[in-house]
C-alpha positions in Angstrom: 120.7 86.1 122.0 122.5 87.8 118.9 124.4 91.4 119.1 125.6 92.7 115.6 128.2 95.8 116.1 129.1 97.5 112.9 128.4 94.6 110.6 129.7 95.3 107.1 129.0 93.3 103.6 131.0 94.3 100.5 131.4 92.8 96.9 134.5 93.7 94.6 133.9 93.8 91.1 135.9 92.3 88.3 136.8 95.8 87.3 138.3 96.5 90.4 135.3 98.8 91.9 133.8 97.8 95.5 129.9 97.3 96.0 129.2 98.0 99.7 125.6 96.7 100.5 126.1 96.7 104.3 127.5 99.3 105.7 127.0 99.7 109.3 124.5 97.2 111.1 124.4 97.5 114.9 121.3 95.9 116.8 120.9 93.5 119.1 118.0 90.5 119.7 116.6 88.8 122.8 115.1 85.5 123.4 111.5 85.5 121.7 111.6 88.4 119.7 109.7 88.2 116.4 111.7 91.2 114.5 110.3 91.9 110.5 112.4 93.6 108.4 111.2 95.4 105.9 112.8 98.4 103.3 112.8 98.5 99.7 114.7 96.2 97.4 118.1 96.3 97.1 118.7 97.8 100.9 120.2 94.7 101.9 117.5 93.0 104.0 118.5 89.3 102.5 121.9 90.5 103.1 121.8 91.1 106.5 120.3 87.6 106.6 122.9 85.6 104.8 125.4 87.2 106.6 124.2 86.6 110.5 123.9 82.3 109.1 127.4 83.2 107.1 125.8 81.9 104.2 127.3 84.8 102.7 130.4 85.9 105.1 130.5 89.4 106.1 133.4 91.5 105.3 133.5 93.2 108.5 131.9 93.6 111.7 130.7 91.1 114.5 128.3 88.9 115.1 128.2 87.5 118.8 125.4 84.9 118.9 125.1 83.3 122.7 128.0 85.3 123.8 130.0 83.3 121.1 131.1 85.6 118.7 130.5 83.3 115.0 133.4 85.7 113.1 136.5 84.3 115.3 138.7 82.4 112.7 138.4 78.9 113.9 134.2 79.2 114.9 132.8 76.4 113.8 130.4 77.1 111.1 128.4 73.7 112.0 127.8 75.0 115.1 125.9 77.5 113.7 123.5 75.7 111.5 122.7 73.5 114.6 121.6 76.7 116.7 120.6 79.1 113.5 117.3 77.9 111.3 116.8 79.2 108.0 113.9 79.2 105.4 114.3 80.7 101.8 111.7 82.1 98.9 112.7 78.8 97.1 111.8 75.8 99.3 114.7 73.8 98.3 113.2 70.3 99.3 114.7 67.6 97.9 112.6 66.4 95.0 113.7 62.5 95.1 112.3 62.0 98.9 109.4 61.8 100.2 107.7 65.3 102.3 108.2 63.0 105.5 112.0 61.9 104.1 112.4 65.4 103.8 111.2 66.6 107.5 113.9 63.2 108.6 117.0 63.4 106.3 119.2 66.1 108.7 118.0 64.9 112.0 119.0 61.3 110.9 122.3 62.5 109.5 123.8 65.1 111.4 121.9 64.8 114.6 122.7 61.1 114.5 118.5 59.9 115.8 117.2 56.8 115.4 115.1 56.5 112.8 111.8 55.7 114.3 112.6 58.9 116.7 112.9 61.1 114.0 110.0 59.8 111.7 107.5 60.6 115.0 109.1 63.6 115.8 109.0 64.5 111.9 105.2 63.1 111.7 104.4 65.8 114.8 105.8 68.6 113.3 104.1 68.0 109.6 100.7 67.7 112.0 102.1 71.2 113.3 102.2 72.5 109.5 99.3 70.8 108.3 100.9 68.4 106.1 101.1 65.2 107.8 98.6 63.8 105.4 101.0 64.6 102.8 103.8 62.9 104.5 104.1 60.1 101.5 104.2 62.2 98.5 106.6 63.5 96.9 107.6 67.5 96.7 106.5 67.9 92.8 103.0 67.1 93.8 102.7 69.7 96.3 101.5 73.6 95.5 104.2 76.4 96.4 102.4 77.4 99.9 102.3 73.1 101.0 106.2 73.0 100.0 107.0 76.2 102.4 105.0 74.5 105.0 107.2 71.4 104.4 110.4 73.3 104.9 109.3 75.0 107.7 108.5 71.6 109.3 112.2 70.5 107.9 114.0 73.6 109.4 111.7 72.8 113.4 113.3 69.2 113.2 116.7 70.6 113.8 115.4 72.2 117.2 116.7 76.0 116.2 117.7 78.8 118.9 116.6 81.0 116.1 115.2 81.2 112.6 115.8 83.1 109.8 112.7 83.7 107.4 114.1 85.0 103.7 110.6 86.0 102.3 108.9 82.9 102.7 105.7 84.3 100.9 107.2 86.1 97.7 107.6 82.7 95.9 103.7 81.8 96.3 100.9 82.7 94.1 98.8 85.1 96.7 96.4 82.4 97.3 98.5 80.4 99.1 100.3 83.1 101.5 98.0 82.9 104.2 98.2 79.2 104.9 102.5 80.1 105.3 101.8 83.3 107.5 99.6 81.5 109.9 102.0 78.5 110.4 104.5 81.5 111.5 102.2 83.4 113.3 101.4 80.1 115.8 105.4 79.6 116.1 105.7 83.2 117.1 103.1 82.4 119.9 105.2 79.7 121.3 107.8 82.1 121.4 110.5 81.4 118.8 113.0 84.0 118.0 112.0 84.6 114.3 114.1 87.4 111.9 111.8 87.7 108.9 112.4 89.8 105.8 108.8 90.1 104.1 106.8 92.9 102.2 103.9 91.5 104.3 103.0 94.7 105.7 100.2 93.6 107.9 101.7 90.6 108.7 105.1 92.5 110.0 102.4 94.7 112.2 100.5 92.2 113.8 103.4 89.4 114.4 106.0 91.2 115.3 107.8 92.5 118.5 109.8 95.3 116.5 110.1 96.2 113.0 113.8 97.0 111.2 113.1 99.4 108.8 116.5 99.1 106.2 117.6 101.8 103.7 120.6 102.0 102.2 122.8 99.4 104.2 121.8 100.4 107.7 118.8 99.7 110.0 117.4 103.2 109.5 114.6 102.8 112.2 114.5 100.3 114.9 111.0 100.3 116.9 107.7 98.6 117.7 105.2 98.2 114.9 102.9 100.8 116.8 105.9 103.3 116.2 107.1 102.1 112.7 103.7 102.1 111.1 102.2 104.8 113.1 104.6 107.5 114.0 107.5 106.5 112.3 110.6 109.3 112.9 112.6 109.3 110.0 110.7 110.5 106.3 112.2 107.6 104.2 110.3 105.3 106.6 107.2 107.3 106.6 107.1 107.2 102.8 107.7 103.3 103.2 105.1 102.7 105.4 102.2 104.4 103.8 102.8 103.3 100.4 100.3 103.5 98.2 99.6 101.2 95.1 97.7 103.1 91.6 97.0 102.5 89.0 95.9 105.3 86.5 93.4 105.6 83.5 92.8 108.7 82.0 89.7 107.6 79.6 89.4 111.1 77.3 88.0 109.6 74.2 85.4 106.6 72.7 88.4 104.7 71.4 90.0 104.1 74.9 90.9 100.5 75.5 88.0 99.9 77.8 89.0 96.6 77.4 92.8 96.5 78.2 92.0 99.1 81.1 89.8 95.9 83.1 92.4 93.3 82.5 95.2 95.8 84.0 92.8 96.2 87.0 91.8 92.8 87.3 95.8 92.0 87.4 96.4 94.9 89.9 94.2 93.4 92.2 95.7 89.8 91.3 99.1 91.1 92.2 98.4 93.1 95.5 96.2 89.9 96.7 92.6 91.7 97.0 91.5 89.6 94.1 88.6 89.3 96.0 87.6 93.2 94.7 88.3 92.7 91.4 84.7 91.7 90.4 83.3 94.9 92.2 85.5 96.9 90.9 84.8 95.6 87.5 80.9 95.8 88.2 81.3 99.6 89.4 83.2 100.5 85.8 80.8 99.0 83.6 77.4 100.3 85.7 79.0 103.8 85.4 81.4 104.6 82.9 78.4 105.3 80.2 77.0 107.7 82.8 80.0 109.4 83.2 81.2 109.7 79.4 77.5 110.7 79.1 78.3 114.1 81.2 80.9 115.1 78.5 83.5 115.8 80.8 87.2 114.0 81.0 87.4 110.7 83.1 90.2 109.7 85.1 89.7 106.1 86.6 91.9 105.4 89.7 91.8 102.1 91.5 94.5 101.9 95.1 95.6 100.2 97.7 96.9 101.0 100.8 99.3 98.3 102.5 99.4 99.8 105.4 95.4 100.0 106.1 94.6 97.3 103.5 92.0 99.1 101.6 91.3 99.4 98.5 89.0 102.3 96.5 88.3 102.8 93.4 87.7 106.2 92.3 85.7 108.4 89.4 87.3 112.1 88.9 85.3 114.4 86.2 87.3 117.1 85.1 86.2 121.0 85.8 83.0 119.2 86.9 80.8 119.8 90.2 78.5 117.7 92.1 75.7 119.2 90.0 76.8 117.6 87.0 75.5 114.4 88.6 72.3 116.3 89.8 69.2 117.2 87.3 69.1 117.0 84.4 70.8 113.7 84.7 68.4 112.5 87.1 69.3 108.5 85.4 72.9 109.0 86.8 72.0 109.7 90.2 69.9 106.1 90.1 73.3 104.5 89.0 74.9 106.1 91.6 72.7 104.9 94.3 73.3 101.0 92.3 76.8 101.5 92.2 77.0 102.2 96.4 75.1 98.6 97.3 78.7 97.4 95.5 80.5 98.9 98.2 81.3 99.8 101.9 81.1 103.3 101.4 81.5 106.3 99.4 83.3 109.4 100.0 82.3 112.5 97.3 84.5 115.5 97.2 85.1 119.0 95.1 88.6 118.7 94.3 91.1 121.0 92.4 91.1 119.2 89.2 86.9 118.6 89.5 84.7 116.5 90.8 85.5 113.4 92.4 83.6 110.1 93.8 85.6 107.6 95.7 84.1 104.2 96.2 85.6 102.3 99.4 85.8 98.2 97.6 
């Protein structure tokens, strides 16, 4: 459906200077194929996206899309946007009509319906999305995740070949990504051929039919999820993939901000969206952080999260210590410990370098 051969994107600067953020994109996309794209920011993932809808016209390259190639001079750029979909971070409904005016206003305009096709066709799709008993209200009443439902709804009323997702989740308080993610997970069912940049790790595995993995203006790795995630072939990918979210408290006096250190976990858990382990997490530190002060030896307090294998631990290292420091004579600690594992699924307890450490699986 769409072959890109050496697809370049480059911005000159008042000063003269040229800022390349494509620089050699070459892939090609078949009918059906749900294809995530993922990389860190600034590798030119939107880019890439802007560029295949020429919302932002590539500076070399070509783009063939049906056979047609969309660079010629004299394509027709309408064309296009009647074959090519596209949903952004920002929803961009407008805020004077109505959700169901919304799903209707291009249909009715450019496709020329009648009015009372569109408005059932328009009605069918917000019962797709979930929304239909929004379809009289307008956008400002709506929360982030309804209004990305709604657009999604707008973009199907145009019929699209393809669509092009610009993470649709990264607007949305984490609460409301899942109800967006599993409107696109039923489209990618039916089959649409879906390009979607997200940092939804697990979503990118379990949706999609191949994973581009970008890094610094080119697809670096092009493969299934099984390969990208699991044995991925390049190290910059590898080191994507199995990122690993910390966050750090060394607790070496009475005077540390026990205080400060739960609200920076409770928003670490807020902002990965496992605020659901927040309150465990919370329980574990204050059932033992005045058993392991008690012991005399230097904390360090590590909550993480893996995006790759979604879970989350929170971990208790004692400096220079062994597992006898938890043994007789503090027979009490040993009672909190046994407490402190109903909070969890599990607890790993290892001799480390730095001391003794006790890792509870949230």
């Amino acid at each position: 459906m769409i072959t890109v051969k050496h697809l370049q994107k480059a911005y000159h600067n008042p000063d003269g200077s040229t800022f390349t953020v494509l620089k050699d994109i070459n892939c090609e996309i078949g009918p059906g194929e749900v294809i995530s794209i993922i990389g860190p920011s600034g590798t030119g993932k939107s880019t890439f996206l802007r560029a295949l809808n020429l919302l932002d016209p590539p500076t070399g390259g070509e783009i063939l899309f049906g056979g047609e190639n969309i660079l010629a001079r004299k394509y027709p750029v309408h064309k296009l946007r009647l074959r090519m979909g596209m949903v952004f971070q920002s929803f961009n409904l407008f805020e004077h009509m109505t959700v169901l005016e919304n799903v209707m206003y291009a249909p009715v305009t450019i496709l020329k319906k009648g009015k009372d096709a569109a408005r059932s066709e328009a009605l069918a799709l917000l019962r797709k999305v979930g929304m239909a008993e929004k379809a009289d209200v307008l956008p400002s009443s709506l929360s982030g995740g309804q209004k990305q439902r709604v657009a999604i709804a707008r973009c199907l009323a145009m019929n699209p070949e393809a669509i092009l997702f610009d993470e649709p989740t990264s607007a949305l308080d984490p609460t409301m990504v899942g109800e967006v993610l599993s409107v696109m997970r039923q489209l990618a069912k039916e089959g649409m051929t879906m390009l979607i940049v997200t940092h939804e790790m697990k979503f990118a595995r379990d949706v999609s039919t191949r994973i581009f993995f970008m890094y610094d203006g080119y697809i670096h790795e092009d493969g299934t999820p099984d390969q990208i995630f699991n044995n991925p072939r390049r190290s910059a990918t590898k080191a994507f993939v199995q990122r690993i979210r910390k966050e750090v408290f060394e607790v070496d006096t009475d005077n540390f901000d026990f205080l400060g250190m739960e609200t920076s976990i409770n928003r670490f858990c807020i902002k990965y969206n496992i605020a659901g382990k927040s309150d465990s997490a919370l329980s574990l530190i204050r059932m033992l952080l005045p058993v392991c002060m008690e012991t005399g030896h230097r904390l360090t307090i590590r909550i993480t999260y893996s995006e790759l294998s979604e879970e989350a631990s929170l971990d208790f290292m004692l400096e220079g210590a062994d597992p006898s420091t938890l043994q007789a004579p503090y027979t009490s600690t040993r009672v909190e410990w046994k407490k402190a594992e109903a909070l969890c699924q599990r607890t790993v307890e290892e001799t480390t370098s730095r001391g003794y450490r006790v890792k509870f699986i949230l």
